[in-house]
C-alpha positions as CSV (number, residue, x, y, z in Angstrom):
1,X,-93.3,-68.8,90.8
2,X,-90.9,-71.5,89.5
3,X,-87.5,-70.3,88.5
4,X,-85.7,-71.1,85.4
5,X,-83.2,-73.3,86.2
6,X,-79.4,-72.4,86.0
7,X,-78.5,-75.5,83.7
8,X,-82.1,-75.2,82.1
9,X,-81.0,-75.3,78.2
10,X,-78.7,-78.4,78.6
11,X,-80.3,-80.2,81.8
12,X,-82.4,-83.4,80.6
13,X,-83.8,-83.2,76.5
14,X,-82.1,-80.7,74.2
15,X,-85.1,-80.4,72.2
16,X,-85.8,-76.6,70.7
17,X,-89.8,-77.2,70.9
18,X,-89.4,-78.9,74.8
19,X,-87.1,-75.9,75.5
20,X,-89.0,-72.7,74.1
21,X,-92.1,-74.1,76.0
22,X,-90.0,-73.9,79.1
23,X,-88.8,-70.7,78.4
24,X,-91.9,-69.0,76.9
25,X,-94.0,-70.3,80.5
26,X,-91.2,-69.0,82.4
27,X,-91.3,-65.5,80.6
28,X,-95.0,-64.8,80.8
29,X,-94.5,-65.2,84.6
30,X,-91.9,-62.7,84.3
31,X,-94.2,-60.7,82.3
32,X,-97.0,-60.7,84.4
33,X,-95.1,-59.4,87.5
34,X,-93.3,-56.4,85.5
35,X,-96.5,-55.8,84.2
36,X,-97.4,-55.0,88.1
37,X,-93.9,-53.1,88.5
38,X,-92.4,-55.8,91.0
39,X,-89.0,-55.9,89.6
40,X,-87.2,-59.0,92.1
41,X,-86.2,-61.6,92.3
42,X,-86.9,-61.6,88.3
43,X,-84.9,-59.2,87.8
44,X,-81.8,-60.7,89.3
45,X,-82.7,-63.8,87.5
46,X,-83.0,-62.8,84.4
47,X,-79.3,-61.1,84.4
48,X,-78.0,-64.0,85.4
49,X,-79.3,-66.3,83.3
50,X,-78.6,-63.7,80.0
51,X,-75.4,-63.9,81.3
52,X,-74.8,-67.6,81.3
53,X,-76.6,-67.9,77.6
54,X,-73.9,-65.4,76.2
55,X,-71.0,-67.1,77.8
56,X,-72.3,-70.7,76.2
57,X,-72.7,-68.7,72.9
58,X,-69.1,-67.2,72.6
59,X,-67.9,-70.9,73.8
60,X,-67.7,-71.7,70.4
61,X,-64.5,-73.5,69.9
62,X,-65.5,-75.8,73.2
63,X,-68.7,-76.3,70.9
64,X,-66.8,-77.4,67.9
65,X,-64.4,-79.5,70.0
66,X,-67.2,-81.4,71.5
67,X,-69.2,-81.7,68.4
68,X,-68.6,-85.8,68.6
69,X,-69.0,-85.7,72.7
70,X,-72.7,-85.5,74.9
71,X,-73.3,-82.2,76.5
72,X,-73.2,-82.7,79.8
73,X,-74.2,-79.1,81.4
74,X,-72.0,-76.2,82.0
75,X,-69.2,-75.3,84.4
76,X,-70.5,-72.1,86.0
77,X,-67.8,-71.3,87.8
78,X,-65.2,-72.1,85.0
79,X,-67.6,-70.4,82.2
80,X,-67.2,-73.6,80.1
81,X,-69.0,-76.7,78.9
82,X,-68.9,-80.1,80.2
83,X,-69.2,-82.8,77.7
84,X,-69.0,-87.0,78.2
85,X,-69.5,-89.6,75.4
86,X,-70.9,-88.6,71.8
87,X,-72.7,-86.3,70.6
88,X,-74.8,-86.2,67.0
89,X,-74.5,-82.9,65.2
90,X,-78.6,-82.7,65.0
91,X,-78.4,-82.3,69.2
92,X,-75.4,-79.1,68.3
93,X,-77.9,-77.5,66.1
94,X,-80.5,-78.1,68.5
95,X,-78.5,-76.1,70.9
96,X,-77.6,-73.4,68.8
97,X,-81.2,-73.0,67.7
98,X,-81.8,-72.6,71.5
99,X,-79.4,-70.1,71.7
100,X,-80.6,-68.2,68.9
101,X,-84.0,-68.1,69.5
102,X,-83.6,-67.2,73.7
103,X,-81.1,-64.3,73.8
104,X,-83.7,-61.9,71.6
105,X,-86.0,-62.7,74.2
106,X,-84.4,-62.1,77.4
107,X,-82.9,-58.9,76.1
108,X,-86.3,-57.6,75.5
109,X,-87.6,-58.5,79.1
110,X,-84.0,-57.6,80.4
111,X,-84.6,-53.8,78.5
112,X,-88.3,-53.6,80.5
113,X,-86.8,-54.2,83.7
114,X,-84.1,-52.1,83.0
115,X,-86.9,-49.3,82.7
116,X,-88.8,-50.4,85.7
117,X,-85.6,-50.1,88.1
118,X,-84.8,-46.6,86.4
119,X,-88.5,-45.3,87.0
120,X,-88.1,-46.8,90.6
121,X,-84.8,-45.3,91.5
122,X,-86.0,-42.0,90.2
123,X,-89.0,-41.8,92.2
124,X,-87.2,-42.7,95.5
125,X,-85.6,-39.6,97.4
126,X,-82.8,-40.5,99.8
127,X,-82.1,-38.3,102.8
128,X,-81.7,-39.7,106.5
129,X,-82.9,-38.1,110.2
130,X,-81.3,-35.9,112.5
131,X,-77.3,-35.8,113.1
132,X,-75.5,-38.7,111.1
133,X,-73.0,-40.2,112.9
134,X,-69.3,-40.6,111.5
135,X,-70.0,-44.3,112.5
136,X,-72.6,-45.8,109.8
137,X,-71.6,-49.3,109.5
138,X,-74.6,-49.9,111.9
139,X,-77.9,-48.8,112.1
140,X,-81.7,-48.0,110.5
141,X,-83.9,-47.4,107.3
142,X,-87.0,-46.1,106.7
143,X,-89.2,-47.1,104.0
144,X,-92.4,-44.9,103.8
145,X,-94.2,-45.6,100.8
146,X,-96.0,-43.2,98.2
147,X,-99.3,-41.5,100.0
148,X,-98.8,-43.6,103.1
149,X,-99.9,-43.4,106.5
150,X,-97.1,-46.0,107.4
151,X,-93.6,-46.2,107.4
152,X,-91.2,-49.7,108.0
153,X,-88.1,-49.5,109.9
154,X,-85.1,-51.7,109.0
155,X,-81.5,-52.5,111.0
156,X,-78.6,-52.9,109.1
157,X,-75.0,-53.6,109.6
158,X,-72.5,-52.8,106.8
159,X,-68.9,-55.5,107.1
160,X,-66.4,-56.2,104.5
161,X,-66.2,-59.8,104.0
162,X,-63.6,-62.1,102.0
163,X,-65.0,-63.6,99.5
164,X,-63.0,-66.2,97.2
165,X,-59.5,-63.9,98.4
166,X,-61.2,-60.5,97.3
167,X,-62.2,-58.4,99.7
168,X,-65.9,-57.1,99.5
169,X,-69.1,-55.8,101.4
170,X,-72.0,-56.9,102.9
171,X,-75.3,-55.4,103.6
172,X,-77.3,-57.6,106.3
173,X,-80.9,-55.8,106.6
174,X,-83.6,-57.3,109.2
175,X,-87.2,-56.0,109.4
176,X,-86.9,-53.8,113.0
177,X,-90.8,-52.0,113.2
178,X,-93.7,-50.1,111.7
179,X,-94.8,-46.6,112.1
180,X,-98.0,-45.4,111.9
181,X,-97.4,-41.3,111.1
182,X,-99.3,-38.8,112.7
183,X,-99.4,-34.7,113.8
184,X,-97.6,-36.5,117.1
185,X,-95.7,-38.7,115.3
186,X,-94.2,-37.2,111.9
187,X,-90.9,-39.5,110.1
188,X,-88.6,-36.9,111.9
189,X,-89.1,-38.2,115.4
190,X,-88.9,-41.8,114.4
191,X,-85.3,-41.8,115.6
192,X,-86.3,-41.1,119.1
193,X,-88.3,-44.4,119.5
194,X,-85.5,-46.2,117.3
195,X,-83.0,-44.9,120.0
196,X,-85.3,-45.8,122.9
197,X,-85.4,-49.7,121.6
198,X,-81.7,-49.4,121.6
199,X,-79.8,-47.2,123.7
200,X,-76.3,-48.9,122.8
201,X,-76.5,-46.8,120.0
202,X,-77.1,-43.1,121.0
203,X,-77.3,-41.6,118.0
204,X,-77.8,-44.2,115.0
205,X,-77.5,-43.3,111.6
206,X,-81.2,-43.4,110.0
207,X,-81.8,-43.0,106.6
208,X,-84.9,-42.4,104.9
209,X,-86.3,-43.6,101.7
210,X,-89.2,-42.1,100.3
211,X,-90.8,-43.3,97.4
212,X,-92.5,-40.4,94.9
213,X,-94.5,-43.1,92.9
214,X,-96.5,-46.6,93.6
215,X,-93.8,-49.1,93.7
216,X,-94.6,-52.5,95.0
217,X,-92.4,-52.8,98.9
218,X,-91.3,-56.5,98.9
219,X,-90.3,-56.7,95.1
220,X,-89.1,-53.4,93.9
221,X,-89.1,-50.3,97.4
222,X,-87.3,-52.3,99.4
223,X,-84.3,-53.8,97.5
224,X,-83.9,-50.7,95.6
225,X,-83.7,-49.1,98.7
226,X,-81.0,-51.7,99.9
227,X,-78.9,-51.0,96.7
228,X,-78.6,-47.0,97.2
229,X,-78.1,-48.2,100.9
230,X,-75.1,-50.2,99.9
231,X,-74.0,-47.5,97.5
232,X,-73.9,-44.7,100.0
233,X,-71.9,-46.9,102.6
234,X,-69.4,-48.2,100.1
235,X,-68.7,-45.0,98.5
């Protein structure tokens, strides 16, 4: 699917009919994947672009004081707007009529998704396999899905980084194996074959996710899965 662009309402015409037929296609495509419960990168996307659409709406007085100036596009990083040359008041209004007619919208898909993410993270039970170690900064997930007969096995590693002088953390996650479960082989003695690919860790922490509901793995399982991840080794 085609993303929204970051600069979408200011980028090339500011025209409210050009701009709610950008919006409205990019919405139904939204739509249509909630619709099928696969929450990201959507998601993501749309909180990030609600976001950048309140920001541009509480920039009032930069508004005012480039009423006479062209819109440019916006400083993301600075949170303000970028103007050059002149600027009619028939292109502000357009603008604001953007405005006003987007942020309804994006609060309704933004409230669905919401709902989808609470349904999913409800219906995923967290626990992990055998001994865990005091070290967890590296090792495996499990994902087994709802009524499955398979189950994929992820590495991670858990660093703090520095990040624009803050200090935070990152979750790197790389696809590792799959499982098929049987009498011989039940989730619990995954970690043997985990620790036979890779003796350098003895005893690896393994968690497991298992999901209680259909959820889609690529767009809604799996970086749910990453987030309590992320939550349990940053707490």
């Amino acid at each position: 699917m085609k993303t929204l662009s970051e600069n979408w309402i200011t980028e090339n015409l500011i025209d409210f009919e050009y701009k709610k037929y950008v919006l409205l296609g990019y919405l139904q495509k939204v739509q249509e994947h909630f619709n099928a419960h696969k929450l990201y990168p959507d998601f993501a996307e749309l909180i990030a672009h609600y976001k950048n659409l309140i920001s541009l709406k509480n920039n009032t007085s930069a508004l005012e004081k480039g009423f006479k100036k062209n819109l440019k596009g916006i400083d993301y990083q600075n949170l303000t707007l970028v103007y050059e040359n002149t600027i009619d008041d028939e292109s502000l209004n357009e603008l604001k009529q953007i405005i006003a007619f987007s942020e309804p919208l994006f609060i309704d898909e933004l409230k669905k998704g919401k709902t989808i993410f609470d349904f999913a993270e409800q219906h995923i039970s967290t626990n992990h396999i055998g001994i865990m170690p005091i070290y967890k900064k590296e090792g495996y997930f499990i994902l087994y899905p709802y009524q499955s007969k398979q189950v994929q096995v992820y590495a991670y590693s858990f660093s703090k980084l520095n990040l624009l002088q803050q200090e935070v953390y990152g979750l790197n996650c790389s696809y590792f194996s799959t499982y098929t479960l049987s009498l011989s082989k039940p989730v619990d003695k995954i970690k043997l074959d985990i620790i036979d690919a890779n003796p350098e860790l003895p005893n690896p922490a393994v968690y497991l996710f298992k999901a209680n509901a259909e959820l889609p793995k690529d767009e809604t399982f799996l970086p749910i899965a990453k987030r309590l991840l992320y939550k349990d080794l940053a707490a």
